[in-house]
N, C-alpha and C positions, 0 to 999 in steps of 0.2 A: 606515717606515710612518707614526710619527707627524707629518714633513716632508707626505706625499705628502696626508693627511688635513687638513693642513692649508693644503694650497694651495687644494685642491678644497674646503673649507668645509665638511667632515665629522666625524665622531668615526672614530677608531680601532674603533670597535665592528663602524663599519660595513663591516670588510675584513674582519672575524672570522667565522668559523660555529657558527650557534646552539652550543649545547652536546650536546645531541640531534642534531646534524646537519642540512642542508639538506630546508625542507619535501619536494623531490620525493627525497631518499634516505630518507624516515622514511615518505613514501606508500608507496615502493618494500616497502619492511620488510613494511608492514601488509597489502600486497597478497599477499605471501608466506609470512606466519605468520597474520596475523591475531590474536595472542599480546597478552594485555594489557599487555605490556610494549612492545611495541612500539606501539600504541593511545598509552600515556600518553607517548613518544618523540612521537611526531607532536602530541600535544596543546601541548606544550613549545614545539616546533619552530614550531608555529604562532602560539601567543603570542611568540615572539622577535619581535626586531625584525628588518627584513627588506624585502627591497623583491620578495616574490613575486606573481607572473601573479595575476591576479583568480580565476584558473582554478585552479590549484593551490589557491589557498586551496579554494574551493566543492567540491572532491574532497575535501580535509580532512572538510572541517566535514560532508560527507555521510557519509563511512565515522563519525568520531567522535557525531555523530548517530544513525546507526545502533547502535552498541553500546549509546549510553543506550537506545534504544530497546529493546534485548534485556534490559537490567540490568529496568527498569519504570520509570526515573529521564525520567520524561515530562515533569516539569519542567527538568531540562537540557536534555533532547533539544530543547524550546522554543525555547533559548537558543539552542543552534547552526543549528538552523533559521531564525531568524528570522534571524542571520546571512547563512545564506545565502541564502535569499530574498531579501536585499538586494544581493548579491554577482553572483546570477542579473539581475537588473537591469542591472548593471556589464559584466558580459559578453556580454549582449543573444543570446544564444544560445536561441530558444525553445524547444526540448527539454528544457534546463538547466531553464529559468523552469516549466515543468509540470511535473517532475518534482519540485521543488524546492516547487513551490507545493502539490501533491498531498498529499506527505506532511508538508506544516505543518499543511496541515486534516486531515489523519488524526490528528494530533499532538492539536491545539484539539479536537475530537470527545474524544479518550482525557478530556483534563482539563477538559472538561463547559464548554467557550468554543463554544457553540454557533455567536452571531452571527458570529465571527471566525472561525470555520470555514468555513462556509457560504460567507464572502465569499473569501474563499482558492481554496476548490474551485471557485464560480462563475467565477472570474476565470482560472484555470486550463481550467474548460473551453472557455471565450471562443478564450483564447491558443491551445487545442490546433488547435479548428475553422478556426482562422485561420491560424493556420504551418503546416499541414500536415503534424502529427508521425505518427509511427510509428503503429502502431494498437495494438501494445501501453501506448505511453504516452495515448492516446484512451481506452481503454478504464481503464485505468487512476485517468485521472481520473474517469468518470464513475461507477465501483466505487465514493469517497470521496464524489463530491456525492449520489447516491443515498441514501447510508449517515446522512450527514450530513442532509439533506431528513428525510428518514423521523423522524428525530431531531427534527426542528425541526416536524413535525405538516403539513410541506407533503408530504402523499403524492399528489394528483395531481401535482406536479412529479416527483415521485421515481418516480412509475410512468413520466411520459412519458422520464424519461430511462433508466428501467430499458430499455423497448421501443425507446432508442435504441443501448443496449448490446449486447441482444440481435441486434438488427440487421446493428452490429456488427460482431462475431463470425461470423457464421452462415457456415457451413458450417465449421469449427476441430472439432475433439476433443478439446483439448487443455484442461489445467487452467481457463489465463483463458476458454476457454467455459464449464467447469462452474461455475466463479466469477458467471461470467454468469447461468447459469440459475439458480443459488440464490439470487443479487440478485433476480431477478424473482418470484420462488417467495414472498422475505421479502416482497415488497412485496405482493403480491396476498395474501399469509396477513392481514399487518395492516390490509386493506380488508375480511376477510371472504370473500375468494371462494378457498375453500378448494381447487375442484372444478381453477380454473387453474392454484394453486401446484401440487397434485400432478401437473398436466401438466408443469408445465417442470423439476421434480423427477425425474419418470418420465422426463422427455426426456433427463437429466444421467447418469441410471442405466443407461439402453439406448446413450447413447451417446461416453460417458467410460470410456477403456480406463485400465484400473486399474493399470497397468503403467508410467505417466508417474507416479503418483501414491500409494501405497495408501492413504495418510490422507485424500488428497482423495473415494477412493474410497467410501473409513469415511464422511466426511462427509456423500458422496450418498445413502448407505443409512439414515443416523441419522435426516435432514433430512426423508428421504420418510416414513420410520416415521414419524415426530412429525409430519408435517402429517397422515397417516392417525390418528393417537389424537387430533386438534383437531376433524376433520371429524367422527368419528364419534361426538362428543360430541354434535354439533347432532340425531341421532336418538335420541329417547327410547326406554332399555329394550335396545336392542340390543347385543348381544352376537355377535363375530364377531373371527375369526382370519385374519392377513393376512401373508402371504409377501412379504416383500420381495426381492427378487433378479432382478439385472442380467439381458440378454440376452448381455451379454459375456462371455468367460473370465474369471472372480475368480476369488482364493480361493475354494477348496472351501466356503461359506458363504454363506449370508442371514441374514436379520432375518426373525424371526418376531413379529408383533405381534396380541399379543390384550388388546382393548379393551372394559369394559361402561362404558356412557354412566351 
């Protein structure tokens, strides 16, 4: 081995496998337990030296990104992002390059990098209307540039691109619509026009079957109560009790909200 290593201008290292084993047997691991042992296996794996696909690595670094992200460790999670966002470039795959760019600005957003957020999700949504990605990943970006805009005090952007999300979607039931309507819901609450959000609210409630979802479900019902105790502030002296509950089968349950300004 050390002859053959050395004809071809190599180390012996580089016929060895990592000690963790081959990045795509330690992704393999992580896809099938998900187990923090095997997480810190891949992490290893992938600091080895190595000569793996651009590709293997940017699966790495997104599952290992992913966990910081669960831990609340939003400063690592940086780290491996910002990685692969450069990796996504190397691979020229545009699905990769918005997915990958989406949740670096979700990331910037968490640790208060506004401007770099912003420029992330911007450039992500650019690349999405131009490659022609899925509408999950479409939608997806514009979930973060909204989130981020609103953030940044640009709320006409953030509404035009809520009413591009809503768009959309349209005609779906499914979570990424409810997600939708409450995007649009938050954005018109922070202008003031209370009377809208609880339409796209109301609209989440009548038409989000709770059954893909039940927390999503929870959400629709909290969201619309609290835009009804914001609205009902704006009438002085009033006092009034308000039923919240779906047109749907839910849980045996509503939200009963009673409000004095």
């Amino acid at each position: 081995m050390a002859f053959l290593a050395e004809r071809l201008g190599l180390e012996v290292a580089d016929f060895e496998e990592p000690a963790g084993g081959s990045l795509a047997n330690a992704l393999t691991l992580v896809a099938s337990t998900g187990s923090d042992s095997a997480l810190e296996v891949l992490r290893e794996a992938l600091g080895a030296e190595g000569h793996e696909s651009p590709v293997l690595r940017w699966q790495a670094l997104w599952q290992l990104a992913g966990r910081r992200r669960v831990q609340g460790d939003h400063a690592g999670e940086r780290e491996d992002l910002a990685e692969l966002v450069g990796l996504g470039e190397v691979v020229g795959v545009v699905a990769l390059r918005v997915r990958g760019l989406t949740r670096f600005a979700r990331c910037l957003r968490s640790l208060g990098e506004i401007p770099a957020a912003l420029d992330a999700a911007t450039t992500a949504h650019q690349l999405a209307r131009e490659g022609g990605v899925e509408v999950e990943d479409r939608a997806g970006v514009l979930l973060a540039l909204v989130s981020v805009e609103a953030e940044a005090g640009r709320m006409p952007d953030a509404r035009a691109h809520a009413d591009e999300l809503v768009a959309l979607v349209m005609g779906r039931s499914d979570v990424l619509w409810a997600e939708a309507m409450w995007t649009a819901a938050a954005v018109r609450l922070r202008q003031g026009d209370h009377q809208a959000a609880q339409g796209y609210l109301q609209q989440a409630l009548e038409g989000f079957d709770s059954a893909l979802d039940w927390c999503c479900g929870c959400g629709c019902v909290l969201r619309r109560g609290g835009c009804i105790c914001r609205s009902c502030r704006l009438i002085p002296g009033r006092l009034r009790s308000v039923s919240v509950r779906p047109s749907r089968p839910w849980p045996s349950w509503g939200l009963r909200v009673c409000v004095r300004s």
